[in-house]
Phi, psi and omega in degrees: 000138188280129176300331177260347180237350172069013212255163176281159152284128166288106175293339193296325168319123174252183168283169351269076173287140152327297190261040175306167172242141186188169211267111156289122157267143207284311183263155178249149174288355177279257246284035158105034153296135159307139107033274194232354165305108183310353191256330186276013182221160212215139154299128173237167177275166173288308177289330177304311180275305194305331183267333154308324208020281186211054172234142189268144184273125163284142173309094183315124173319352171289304201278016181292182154250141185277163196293127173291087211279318198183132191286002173283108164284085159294148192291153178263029185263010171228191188248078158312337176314307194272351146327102187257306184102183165206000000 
């Protein structure tokens, strides 16, 4: 999903395709954004970050992340919240 239009990306795209896929920073390095920092950077479409350019984007509410109650998948056929064990 492109971080800034939320659409999905197509890898088959290549540059200079419009929706080619390529690495947005989240914070731009103009305004004091990392580099190389794995937290500033985000997948995008190629026109999206070019159109983004070096404006900072508010995080869209999609893009939280959900809270990680616990790295165990349990089947949903039961209400586990209420579940304690012993």
């Amino acid at each position: 999903m492109c971080g800034i239009c939320g659409k999905p990306v197509d890898f088959s795209y290549k540059y200079p395709h419009p929706l080619s896929p390529c690495i947005d920073h989240i914070i731009p390095i103009a305004k004091g954004g990392h580099p190389s920092d794995l937290s500033n950077l985000q997948l995008a479409h190629w026109c999206c970050n070019r159109q983004k350019s070096d404006k900072l984007c508010p995080r869209r509410v999609q893009d939280a992340e959900p809270e990680v109650v616990s790295a165990r998948v349990l089947p949903q056929s039961c209400d586990w919240t209420a579940y304690h064990g012993r």
